[in-house]
N, C-alpha and C positions, 0 to 999 in steps of 0.2 A: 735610728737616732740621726739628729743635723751634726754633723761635723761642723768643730769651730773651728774657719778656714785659716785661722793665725798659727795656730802647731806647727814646729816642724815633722815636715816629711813622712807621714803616715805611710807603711808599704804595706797592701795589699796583693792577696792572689791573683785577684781581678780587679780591673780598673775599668767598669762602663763608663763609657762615654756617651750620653742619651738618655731620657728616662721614658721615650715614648713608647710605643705597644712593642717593640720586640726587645729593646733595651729590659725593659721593666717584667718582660715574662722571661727573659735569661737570666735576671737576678733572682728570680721567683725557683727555676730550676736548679741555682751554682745553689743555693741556700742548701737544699735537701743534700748535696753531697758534703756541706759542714765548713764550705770554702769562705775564707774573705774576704768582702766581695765590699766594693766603693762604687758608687754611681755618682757620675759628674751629672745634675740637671740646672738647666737653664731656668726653667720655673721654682717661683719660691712656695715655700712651703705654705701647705692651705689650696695651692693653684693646680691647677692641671694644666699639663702642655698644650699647646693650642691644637698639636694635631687631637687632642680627643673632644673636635667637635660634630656638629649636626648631619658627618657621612655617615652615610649607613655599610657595613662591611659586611661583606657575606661570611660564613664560616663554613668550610669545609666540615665534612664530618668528621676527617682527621686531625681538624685543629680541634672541635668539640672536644674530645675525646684525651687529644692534649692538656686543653686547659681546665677537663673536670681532673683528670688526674692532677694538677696541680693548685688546685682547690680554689680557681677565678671564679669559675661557670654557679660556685654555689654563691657566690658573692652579690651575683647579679641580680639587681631588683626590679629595674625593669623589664617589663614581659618582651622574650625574643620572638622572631617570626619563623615558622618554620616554613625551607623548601620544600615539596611535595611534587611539583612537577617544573619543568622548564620547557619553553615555548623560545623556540628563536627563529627569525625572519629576515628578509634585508628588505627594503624598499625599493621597487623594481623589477626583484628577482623572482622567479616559481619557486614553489616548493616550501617546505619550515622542518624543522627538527624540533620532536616535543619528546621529551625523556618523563617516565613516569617513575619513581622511587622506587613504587609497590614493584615493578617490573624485574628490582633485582633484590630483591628481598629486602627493601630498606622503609622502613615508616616517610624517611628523610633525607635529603642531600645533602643539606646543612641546616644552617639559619643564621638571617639578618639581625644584625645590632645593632644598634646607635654607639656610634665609636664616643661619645661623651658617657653614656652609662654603659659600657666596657670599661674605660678609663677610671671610672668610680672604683668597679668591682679589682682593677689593677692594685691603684691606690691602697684598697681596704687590704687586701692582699700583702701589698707589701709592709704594711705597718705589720703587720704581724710575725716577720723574719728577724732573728735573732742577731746574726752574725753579717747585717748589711748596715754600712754606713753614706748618708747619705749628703753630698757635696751640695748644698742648693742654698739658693739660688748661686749658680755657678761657672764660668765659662771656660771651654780650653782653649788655649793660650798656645802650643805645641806641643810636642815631642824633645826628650834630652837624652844623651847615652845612657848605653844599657852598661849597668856594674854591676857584678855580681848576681848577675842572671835577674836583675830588678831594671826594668822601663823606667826611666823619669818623664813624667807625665806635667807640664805645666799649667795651672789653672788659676783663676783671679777671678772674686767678688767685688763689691765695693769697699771691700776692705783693705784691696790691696794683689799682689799677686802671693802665688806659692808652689810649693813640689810636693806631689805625693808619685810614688812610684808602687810598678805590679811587675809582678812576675808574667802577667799576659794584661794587653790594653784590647779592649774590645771597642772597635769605630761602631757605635748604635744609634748614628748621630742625622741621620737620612739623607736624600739623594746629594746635597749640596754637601755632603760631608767635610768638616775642616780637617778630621784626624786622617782621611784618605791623604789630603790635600799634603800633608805634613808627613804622612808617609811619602809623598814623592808616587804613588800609585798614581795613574793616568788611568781614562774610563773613553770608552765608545758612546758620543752621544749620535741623538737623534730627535729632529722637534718633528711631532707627527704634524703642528698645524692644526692642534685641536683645541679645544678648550672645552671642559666637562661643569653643567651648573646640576648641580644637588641640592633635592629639598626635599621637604616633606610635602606627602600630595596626597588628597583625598578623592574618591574616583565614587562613582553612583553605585559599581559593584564593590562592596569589603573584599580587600584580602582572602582567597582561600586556599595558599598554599602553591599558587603558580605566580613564577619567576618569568619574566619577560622580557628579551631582549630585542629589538629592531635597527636592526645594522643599516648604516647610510653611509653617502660616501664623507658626512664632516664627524662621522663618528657614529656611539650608541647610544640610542636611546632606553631606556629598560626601565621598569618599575619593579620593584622588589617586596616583597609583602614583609611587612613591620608587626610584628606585636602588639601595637595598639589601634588597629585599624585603619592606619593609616597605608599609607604606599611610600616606598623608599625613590626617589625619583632622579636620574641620571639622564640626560641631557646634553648630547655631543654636539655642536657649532663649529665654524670655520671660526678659527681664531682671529681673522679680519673681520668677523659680524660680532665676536662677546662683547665690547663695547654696545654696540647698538642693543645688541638681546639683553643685557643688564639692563638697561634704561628703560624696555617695554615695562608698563604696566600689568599688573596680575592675570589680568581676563585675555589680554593680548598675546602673553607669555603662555599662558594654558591652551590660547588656539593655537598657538606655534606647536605646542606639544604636541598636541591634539592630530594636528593634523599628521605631522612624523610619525606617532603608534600607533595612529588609526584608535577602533571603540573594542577592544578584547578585555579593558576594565569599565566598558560603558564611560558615560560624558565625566570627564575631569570637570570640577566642582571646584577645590581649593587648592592652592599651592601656599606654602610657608618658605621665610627667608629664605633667600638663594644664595649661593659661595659658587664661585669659579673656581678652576682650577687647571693652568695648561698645563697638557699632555707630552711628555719630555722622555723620552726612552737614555738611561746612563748605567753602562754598563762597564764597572770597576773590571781594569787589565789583568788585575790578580786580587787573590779572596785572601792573602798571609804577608805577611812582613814578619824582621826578626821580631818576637815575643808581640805579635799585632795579627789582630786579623778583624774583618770587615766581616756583618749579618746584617740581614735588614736591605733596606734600602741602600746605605754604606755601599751595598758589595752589587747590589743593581735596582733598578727603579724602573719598572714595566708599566706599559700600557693596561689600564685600569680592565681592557677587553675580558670577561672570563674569569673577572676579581679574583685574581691570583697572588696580589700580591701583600697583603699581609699571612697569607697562608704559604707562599713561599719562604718569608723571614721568619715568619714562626720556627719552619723548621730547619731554618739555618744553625738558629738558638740553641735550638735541641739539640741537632746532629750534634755542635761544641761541648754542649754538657756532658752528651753520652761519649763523646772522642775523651774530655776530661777524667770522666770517669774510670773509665773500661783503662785507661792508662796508669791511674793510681800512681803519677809521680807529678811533678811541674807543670803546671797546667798552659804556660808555655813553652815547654819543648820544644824543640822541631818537628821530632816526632809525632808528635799531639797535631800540629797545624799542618803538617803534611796530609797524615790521616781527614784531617777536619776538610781539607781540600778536595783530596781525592773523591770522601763519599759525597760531596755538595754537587760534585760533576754532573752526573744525566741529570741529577732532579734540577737542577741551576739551567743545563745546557736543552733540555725538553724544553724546561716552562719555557725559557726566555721566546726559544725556535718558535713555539706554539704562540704566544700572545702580539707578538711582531709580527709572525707570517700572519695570523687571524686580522690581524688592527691592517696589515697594505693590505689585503687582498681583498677585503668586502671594503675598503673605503674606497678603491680605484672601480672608478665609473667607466672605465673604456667598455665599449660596445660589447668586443670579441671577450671580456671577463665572463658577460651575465649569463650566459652558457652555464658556463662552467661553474658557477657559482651555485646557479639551479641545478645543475645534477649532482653537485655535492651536496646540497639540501635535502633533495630527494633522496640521496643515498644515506645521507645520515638519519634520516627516518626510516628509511627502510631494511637497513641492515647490522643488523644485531651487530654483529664484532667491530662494526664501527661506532654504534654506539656505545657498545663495553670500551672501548677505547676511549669516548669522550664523557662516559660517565668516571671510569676511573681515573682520571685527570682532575676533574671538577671536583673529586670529592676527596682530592692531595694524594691521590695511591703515586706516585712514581718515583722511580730510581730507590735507593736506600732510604727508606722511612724510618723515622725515629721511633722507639719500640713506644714512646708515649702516644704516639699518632695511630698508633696499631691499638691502641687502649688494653694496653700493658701497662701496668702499673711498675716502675722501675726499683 
C-alpha cells in the first residue's frame, strides 16, 4: 500500500530507505520473516527508479538462486542471457584466461539482465507483500533521537514534511547516500578516471553463452551475451575523452569499439542508446550505527571490474535478514548489527581487495607491469586452483554466504 504521508508517526520494524535493487530485494526478504517493514522511495508510484535502466547486470549464480528462492526470477519476462563460458584478455599483454562452466559441473555462471526488466519483476514482486508499506514518492530529510528503542526517521513529499520511526533504519539509498551522510559515517573514496558507456550492441556472431572482457589501461571493455540476441556492451574511456566519445557518431563509436575488442564476436553492426557512467570507488568507514546500518552501495560502491556489485549487496540484504532472523528479538539490537558486521567482514573485505587490486593493476600501463600481467594470464589459464579461486568468486561463493545464496530455501 502508498502510505498517506500526513499521519502521524507510523513506527515500524524497519525503515528502508531506497527502493532500488538491494533496498527492494531486503523488503522482499524482511516480509517472509512477518516483520514491518516501510520503504522510503523517491519514485512515485507507476515509476521505477532510474537505476533500473538499460545496464545490463550479471548475476551470479548465487544471487540466481537467491532471488528464485524469493520468488523475483519467476516474475521475469524478459528472456535472460545465460554465461556459459568467460574469455578475458588485456590489450598489449600475452596470454587470456577462459573459464568453461561445464569444467565445474555447472550448465552456467550466471546470467545477464537488463536492470530495467529485473526492476519490473522487483516491482511485481513487491506488490505482492502483505505487511510493507510504502512511502513514495518520498524523500529523507534526516535522522531524530532514538526513544524507546524506536529511530525517528524524517521524510517530506510535497505535502509537506513528517516522522515515522523503526526500530532498525536501513541506508539502501546508494553510493551518495544522505542516511550515511546523517549518520556522520565517513567513506574512503577513490576516482579511478574512468567512465564506463553501456549499450545494447549487435555483433555479426549471436550470443552463445561467452562473456568477454578486454582489459585496457582507461578501463574495460566486455560484451555480455543478453537474451535477446543482442550483446550487453561496456565500454571503459579516460574520463577526459567521455565528452568527446559521447558526441561520436554510431559508426564511429563502433570502430572505437571495434578496435579496443578486436573480432571474437566478428564485425560489430549496431549499437543502441548509450549512458555513461564515472567510475568512483566509496567505501563506508563503518557498516552499523545505533539502530542503523548501511547494504548496498550505502556501505561501498566498487569498480564495475568482475560485476560484483549488485551481487555484493545482494548479499549484504540477506546476511541482515538471516542476522534478524536467527536472533528472534529487535531487529535493531546491537547484538543483531554487531553480528550483521562481523559476517559481512571477508565477503565486504575479499570483494572490495579483489575489484580495486584487478581495476589498478591491468589499467597501469607501465612497462615493468606487462610481464607480470602475462604470467598471471597464463597462470590463470593454466592452473586449475587458480581458476577454482576465480571461478568461486565470480559465481558469489565467498566468506559467510547467505544460506539463500547456497539455494536453501530458508
Amino acid at each position: 500500500m502508498t502510505q498517506d504521508l500526513r499521519s502521524d508517526s507510523p513506527a515500524h520494524d524497519v525503515v528502508i530507505v531506497g527502493g532500488g535493487l538491494v533496498g527492494a530485494s531486503l523488503a522482499i526478504a524482511l516480509d517472509v520473516l512477518g516483520l514491518d517493514v516501510g520503504m522510503v522511495e523517491a519514485a512515485p508510484t507507476g515509476a521505477l527508479p532510474p537505476v533500473f535502466d538499460q545496464r545490463n547486470l550479471s548475476f551470479a549464480e548465487a544471487t540466481l538462486h537467491a532471488l528464485e528462492a524469493l520468488g523475483v526470477l519467476a516474475l521475469m519476462r524478459a528472456p535472460t542471457g545465460s554465461i556459459r563460458r568467460i574469455h578475458i584478455s588485456r590489450a598489449g599483454d600475452f596470454g587470456r584466461i577462459q573459464l568453461q562452466a561445464s569444467a565445474y559441473g555447472r550448465s552456467e555462471f550466471g546470467r545477464v539482465v537488463v536492470a530495467r526488466d529485473f526492476g519490473e519483476a522487483l516491482e511485481a514482486r513487491l506488490q505482492q507483500l502483505k505487511q510493507l508499506t510504502r512511502y513514495r514518492p518520498a524523500r529523507f530529510l534526516g535522522v531524530g533521537p532514538i526513544d524507546a528503542g524506536l529511530r525517528s526517521v524524517r521524510i517530506a513529499d510535497a505535502a509537506g514534511e513528517r516522522e515515522v520511526r523503526a526500530k532498525l533504519l536501513v541506508a539502501a539509498d546508494g553510493n551518495r547516500s544522505e542516511v550515511r551522510r546523517a549518520l556522520a559515517i565517513g567513506t574512503q573514496d577513490h576516482d579511478y578516471g574512468q567512465t564506463l558507456f553501456v549499450a545494447r550492441l549487435r555483433a555479426r556472431r549471436a550470443p552463445d553463452g561467452s562473456a568477454f572482457e578486454r582489459l585496457t589501461e582507461t578501463g574495460p571493455t566486455a560484451l555480455l551475451p543478453r537474451g535477446d540476441g543482442y550483446y550487453g556492451m561496456v565500454h571503459g574511456v579516460a574520463s577526459a575523452d567521455a565528452d568527446a566519445v559521447a558526441a561520436l557518431p554510431d559508426a564511429a563509436f563502433l570502430a572505437r569499439v571495434q578496435a579496443v575488442f578486436g573480432w571474437r564476436a566478428g564485425r560489430l553492426l549496431e549499437v543502441g542508446p548509450r549512458s555513461a557512467y564515472p567510475i568512483q570507488r566509496c567505501v563506508a568507514d563503518a557498516l552499523v550505527a545505533p539502530r542503523a546500518v548501511l547494504v548496498g552501495n550505502a556501505a561501498q560502491a566498487i569498480h564495475p571490474l568482475g560485476a560484483q556489485g549488485f551481487n555484493l549487496g545482494l548479499r549484504d540484504a540477506l546476511t541482515l535478514a538471516e542476522c534478524i532472523a536467527d536472533a528472534q528479538q529487535d531487529p535493531g539490537d546491537e547484538s543483531v548489527l554487531r553480528r550483521y558486521a562481523l559476517r559481512r567482514t571477508e565477503d565486504r573485505t575479499r570483494t572490495l581487495a579483489f575489484s580495486d587490486g584487478l581495476a589498478k593493476f591491468t589499467s597501469n600501463d607501465a612497462a615493468w607491469l606487462r610481464p607480470l600481467r602475462s604470467a598471471g594470464l597464463l597462470a590463470g589459464d593454466a592452473i586449475g586452483g587458480l581458476q577454482g579461486w576465480l571461478v568461486g568468486g565470480a559465481m558469489g561463493y565467498r566468506g559467510d554466504v547467505p544460506a539463500l545464496c547456497r539455494g536453501k530455501v530458508a
